[in-house]
C-alpha positions in Angstrom: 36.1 89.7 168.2 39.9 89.0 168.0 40.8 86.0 165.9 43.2 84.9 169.4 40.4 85.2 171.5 37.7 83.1 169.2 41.2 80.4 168.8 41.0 80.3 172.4 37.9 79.7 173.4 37.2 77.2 170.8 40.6 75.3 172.3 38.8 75.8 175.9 35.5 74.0 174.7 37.2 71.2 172.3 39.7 70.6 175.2 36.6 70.1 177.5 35.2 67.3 175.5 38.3 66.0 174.1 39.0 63.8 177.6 36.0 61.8 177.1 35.7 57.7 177.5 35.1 56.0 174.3 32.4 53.9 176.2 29.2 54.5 173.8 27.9 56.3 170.5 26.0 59.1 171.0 25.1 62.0 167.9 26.5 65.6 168.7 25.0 68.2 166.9 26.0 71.7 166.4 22.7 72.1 167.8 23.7 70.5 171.2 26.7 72.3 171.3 25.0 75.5 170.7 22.3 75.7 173.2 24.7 73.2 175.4 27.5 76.5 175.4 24.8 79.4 174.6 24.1 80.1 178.4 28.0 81.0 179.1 28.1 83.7 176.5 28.0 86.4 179.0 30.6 85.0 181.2 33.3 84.5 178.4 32.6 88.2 177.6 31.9 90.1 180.3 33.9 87.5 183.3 32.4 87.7 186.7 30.3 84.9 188.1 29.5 81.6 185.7 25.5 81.3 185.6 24.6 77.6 186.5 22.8 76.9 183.3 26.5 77.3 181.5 28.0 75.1 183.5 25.3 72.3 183.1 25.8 72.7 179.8 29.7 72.7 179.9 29.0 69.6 181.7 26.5 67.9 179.9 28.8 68.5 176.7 31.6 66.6 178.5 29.8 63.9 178.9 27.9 63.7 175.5 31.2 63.9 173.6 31.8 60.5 174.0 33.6 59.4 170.6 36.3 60.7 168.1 33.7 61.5 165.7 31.6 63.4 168.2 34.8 65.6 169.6 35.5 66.6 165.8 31.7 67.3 165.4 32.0 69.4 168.5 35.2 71.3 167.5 33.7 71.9 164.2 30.7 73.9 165.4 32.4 75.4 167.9 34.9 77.0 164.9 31.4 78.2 163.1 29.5 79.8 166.6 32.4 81.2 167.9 32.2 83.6 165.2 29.0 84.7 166.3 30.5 85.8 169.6 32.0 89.2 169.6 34.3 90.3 172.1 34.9 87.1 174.0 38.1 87.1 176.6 40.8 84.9 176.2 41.0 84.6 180.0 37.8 83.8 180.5 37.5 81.2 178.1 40.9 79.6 179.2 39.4 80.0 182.9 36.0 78.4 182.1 36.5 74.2 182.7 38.0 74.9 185.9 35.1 77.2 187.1 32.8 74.3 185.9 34.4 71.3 187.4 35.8 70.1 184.4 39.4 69.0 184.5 41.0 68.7 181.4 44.3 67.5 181.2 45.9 69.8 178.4 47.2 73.0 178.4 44.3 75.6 176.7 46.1 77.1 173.1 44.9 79.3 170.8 45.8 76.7 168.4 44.0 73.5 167.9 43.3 71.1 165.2 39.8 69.6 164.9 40.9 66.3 163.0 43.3 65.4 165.2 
C-alpha cells in the first residue's frame, strides 16, 4: 500500500471520531476500532457500493469516541491496522464519512497528528 493512501485513510477515520461530544467516558480499544472498521476493508480498496455492516461500524465508532483520550486511542490503532491494509484508495477513504452519514467538519489530509 502507498504510505499517502494509508496517511489518508487513517485522516478519514480519526476525522470521523474527532467531532465527538465530550458528554461521557467510554474505553476504545484497538479492538473496537478494528472489528468496528474491519467490514469496510473492501470498499476502501476495491470502491463500489459500502456494505452496511461498515457503515454501522463507521457509525458506532463516531459515537463511542466520545473523549480526547478515546480519539487519540482511536488514531493510534488506526496508524497500526492501516498497515495491514494493502492497496487501499485514497478516494475512497476520503469518500467514506459521507457515504456513511457521517459529517465531519474538516477537510480529510493525508497528514494528521494523533496527540493533537
Amino acid at each position: 500500500m502507498a504510505g499517502g493512501a494509508k496517511v489518508a485513510m487513517v485522516a478519514v477515520l480519526i476525522a470521523m471520531v474527532a467531532n465527538v461530544s465530550h458528554t461521557t467516558e467510554s474505553a476504545v480499544t484497538c479492538q473496537l476500532v478494528v472489528s468496528s472498521l474491519t467490514p469496510c476493508a473492501s470498499y476502501l480498496i476495491k470502491g463500489g457500493p459500502v456494505p452496511k455492516s461498515c457503515c454501522n461500524g463507521v457509525q458506532s465508532l463516531y459515537k463511542d469516541a466520545e473523549t480526547t483520550s478515546d480519539r487519540q486511542t482511536a488514531c493510534r490503532c488506526l496508524e497500526q491496522a492501516a498497515t495491514l491494509v494493502p492497496g487501499i484508495k485514497v478516494d475512497n477513504a476520503v469518500n467514506l464519512p459521507a457515504k456513511c452519514d457521517v459529517s465531519i467538519p474538516y477537510k480529510i489530509s493525508p497528514v494528521f497528528n494523533c496527540s493533537t
